[in-house]
N, C-alpha and C positions, 0 to 999 in steps of 0.2 A: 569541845575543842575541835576547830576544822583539820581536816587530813586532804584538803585539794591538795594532787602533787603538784609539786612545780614544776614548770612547763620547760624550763630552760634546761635543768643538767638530773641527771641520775649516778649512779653508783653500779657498775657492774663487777661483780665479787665473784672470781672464780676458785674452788676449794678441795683440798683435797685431806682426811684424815688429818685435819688440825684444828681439833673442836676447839684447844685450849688457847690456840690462834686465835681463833675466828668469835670464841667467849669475849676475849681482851680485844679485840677491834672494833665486835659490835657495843660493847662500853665506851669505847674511847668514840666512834664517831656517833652514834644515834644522836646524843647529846645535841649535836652541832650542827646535823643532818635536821631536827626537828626545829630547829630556830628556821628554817626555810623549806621546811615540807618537803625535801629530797623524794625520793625512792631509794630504795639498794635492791639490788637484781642480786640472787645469792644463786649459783650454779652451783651444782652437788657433784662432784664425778664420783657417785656410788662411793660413798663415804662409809667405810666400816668402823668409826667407835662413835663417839658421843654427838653427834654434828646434829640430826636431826632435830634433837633434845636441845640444844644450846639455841637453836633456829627459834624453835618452837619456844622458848622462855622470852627471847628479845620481840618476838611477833606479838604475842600478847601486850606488850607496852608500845610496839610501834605498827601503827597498820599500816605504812609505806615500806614493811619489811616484805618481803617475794621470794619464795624457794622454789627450787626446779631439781631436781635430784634425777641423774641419767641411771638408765638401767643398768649400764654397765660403766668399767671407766675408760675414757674416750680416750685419754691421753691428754696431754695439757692443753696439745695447740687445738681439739677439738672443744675443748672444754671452756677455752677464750672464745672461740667463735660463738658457741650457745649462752656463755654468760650474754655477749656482747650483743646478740640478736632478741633476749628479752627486753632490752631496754624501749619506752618510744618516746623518748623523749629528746630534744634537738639534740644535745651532745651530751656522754656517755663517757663517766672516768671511767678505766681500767684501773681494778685496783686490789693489788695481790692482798693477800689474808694476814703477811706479815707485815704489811706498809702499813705505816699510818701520816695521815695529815691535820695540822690546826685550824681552829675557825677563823684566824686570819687568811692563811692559805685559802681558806676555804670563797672569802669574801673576796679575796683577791679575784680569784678566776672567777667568782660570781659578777661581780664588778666590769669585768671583761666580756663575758660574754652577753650582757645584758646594752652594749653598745649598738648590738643587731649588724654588726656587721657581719657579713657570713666567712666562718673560717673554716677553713676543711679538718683542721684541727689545732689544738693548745696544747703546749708541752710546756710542764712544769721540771723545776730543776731536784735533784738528787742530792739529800743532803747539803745541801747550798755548795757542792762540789766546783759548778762549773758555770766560768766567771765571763763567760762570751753574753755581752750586752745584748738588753732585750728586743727583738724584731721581730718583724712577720716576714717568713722567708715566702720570696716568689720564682727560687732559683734553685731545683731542686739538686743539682751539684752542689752548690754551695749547701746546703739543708745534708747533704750524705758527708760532706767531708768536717761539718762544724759538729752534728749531733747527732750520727749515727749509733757511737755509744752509748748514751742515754737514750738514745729510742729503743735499745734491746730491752732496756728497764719498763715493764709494762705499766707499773703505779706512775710511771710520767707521761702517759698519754691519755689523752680524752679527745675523742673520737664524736666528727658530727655525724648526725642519724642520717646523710647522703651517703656519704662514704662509706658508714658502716653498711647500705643497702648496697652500694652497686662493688661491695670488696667482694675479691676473688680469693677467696678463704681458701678454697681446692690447691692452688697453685702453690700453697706455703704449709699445705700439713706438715708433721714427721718432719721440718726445719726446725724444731725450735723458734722458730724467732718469730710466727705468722704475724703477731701484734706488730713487729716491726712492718714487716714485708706487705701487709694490706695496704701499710701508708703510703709505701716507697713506688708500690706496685701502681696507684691511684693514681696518684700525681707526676709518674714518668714522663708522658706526653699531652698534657695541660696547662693551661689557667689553673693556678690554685693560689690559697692563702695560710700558712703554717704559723701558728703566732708565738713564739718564744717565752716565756714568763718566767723570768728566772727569779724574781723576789719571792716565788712562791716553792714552796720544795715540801719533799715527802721523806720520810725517815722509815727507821727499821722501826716495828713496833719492840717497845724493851719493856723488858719486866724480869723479875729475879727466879719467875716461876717459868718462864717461856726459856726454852734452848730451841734456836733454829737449825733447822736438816732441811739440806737441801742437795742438790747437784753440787752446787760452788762451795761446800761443804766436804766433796769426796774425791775422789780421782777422775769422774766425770768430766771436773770442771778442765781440764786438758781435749777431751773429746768436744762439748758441747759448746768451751768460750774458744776454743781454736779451730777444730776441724769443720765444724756444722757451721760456725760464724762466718770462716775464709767460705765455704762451699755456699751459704745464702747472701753474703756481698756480692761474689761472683753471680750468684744463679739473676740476682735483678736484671731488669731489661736493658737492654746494647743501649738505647738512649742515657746512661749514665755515664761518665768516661771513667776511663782506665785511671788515671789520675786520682777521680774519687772514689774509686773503690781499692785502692791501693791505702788512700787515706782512712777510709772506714775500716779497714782493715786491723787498724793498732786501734781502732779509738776503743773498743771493749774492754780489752787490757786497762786502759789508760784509763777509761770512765770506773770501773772495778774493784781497778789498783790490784788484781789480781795477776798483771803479769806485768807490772814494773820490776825492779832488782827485785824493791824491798818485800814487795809480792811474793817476786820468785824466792825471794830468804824467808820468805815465810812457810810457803808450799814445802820446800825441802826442809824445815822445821820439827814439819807434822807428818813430815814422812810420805808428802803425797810424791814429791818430786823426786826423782831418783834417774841416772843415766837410762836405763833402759827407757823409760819415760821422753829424756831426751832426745834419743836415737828414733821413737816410735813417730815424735811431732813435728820433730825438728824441719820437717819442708813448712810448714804453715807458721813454725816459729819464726823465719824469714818472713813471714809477710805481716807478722801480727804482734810483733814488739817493734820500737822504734831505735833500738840499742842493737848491736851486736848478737845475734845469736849465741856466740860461743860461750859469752857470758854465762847464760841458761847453762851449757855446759859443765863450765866450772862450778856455780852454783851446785848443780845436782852430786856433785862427786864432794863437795864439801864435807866432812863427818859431822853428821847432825848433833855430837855431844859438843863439838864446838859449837855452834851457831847459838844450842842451849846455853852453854857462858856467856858469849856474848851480850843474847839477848837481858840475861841476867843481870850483869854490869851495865848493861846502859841502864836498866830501869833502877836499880843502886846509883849510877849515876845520877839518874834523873830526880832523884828524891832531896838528893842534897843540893840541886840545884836553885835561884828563888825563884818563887813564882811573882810574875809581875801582876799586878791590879789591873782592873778591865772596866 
């Protein structure tokens, strides 16, 4: 059986301590990755349990599988940079350990980039979340104020092998967001071509044995989707306008659904959100919800045994409800 890789897209896989991830992603994509000879770039950030071992079992059935494991761990944003820079092949998905995508999907963007038109890169949509029609943006305000939220999400970018050489990865460590920021930073003062593909979309990977932890999982998710987010809108270069970085502002929230109400009624649920919390953000809460701030307020002082009936009654409500046919 031939293993020539394909010359058009790769798989850049960055990981960390999530063998049981990375076990159920490499099942779910090889499969579909091998009907067109992909590559998958696997970057290790010094992974302490099983990860080596899980590598080492899917390599044996796939010879276009590639590990790289750093000596120490880099942090996320360096750990995208070195997934991203093993790749050589023209354009290059990023693609978290918990994302997965289908072999439609897959054909889709194969489909796309096999048109040979040179794109600086392809952004695929998120849970089929967002319904803005499909284009190649040449307007890079409009590209920050349409899709800056989904470009925080790194499984919706695939990255060509120009841009990935001449990013300035330095300028976005310790942000969070570099995968965003190498794009925004590229294409500031240029000619470019960003191609929208919204028929195509990535999901959570699910399974009954997988529980995901992450940031957006903790009380982080107040520091890293507000404060880090408003400070690397801001930090892009002056050629953006105020306008659209006021707009990029809410879209993480919005793309997230992590800081809409029902967000915020959720947060205060689980007990992340609470007044002091309020009082700690509440300057970037202004910039970074498209509702009222004070709302967040009231939310947080809520007694969270209410919120627990609530949620209870709706979902008893919700049962007795019909379901319509589809």
């Amino acid at each position: 059986m031939s293993f020539q890789p394909n010359p058009v897209l790769s798989i850049a896989l960055p990981t960390y301590n999530r063998a049981d991830f990375l076990d159920s992603s490499l099942a779910a994509h090889l499969p579909i990755l091998r009907r067109h000879n992909i590559q998958i770039f696997i970057s290790d950030n010094a992974s302490t349990d099983e990860t080596f071992k899980i590598v080492e079992k899917w390599k044996a059935e796939y010879p276009l599988l590639h590990y790289s494991r750093n000596h120490e761990n880099l942090g996320a944003d360096l750990n995208f940079e070195k997934a991203l820079s093993l790749s050589d092949t023209a354009y290059t998905w990023l693609l978290g350990d918990t994302s997965q995508f289908c072999a439609d999907d897959l054909d889709k963007v194969l489909n796309l980039l096999k048109t040979n038109i040179p794109y600086d890169a392809v952004l695929v949509n998120l849970v089929n979340k967002i319904e803005t029609p499909e284009a190649t943006y040449q307007d890079a305000n409009a590209l920050l104020e349409d899709l800056a939220g989904l470009m925080s999400c790194m499984s919706c970018l695939i990255y060509s092998k120009a841009l990935i050489n001449d990013a300035d990865f330095s300028r976005y460590h310790n942000s969070n967001f570099i995968q965003t920021g190498i794009l925004f930073e590229s294409i500031a003062n240029r000619p470019f071509q960003i191609h929208w593909l919204p028929q195509a979309s990535v999901t959570s990977l699910e399974s009954p044995h997988l529980t995901k932890t992450s940031w957006a999982h903790t009380d982080k998710i107040f520091k890293i989707g507000l404060t880090c987010w408003v400070n690397f809108i801001f930090s892009l270069p002056v050629s953006y306008s105020l306008k659209g970085k006021l707009k990029a502002c809410t879209r993480f929230g919005e793309v997230s659904g992590a800081f809409t109400i029902k967000g915020m009624l959720s947060l205060r649920a689980r007990g992340l959100l609470n007044y002091g919390v309020y009082k700690a953000y509440r300057t970037d809460l202004r910039l970074s919800v498209g509702y009222p701030s004070w709302i967040v307020m009231v939310i947080s002082v809520i007694p969270r045994s209410m919120l627990s009936k609530a949620v209870n009654l709706y979902l008893k409500r919700a049962r007795t409800l019909p379901v319509a046919d589809h």
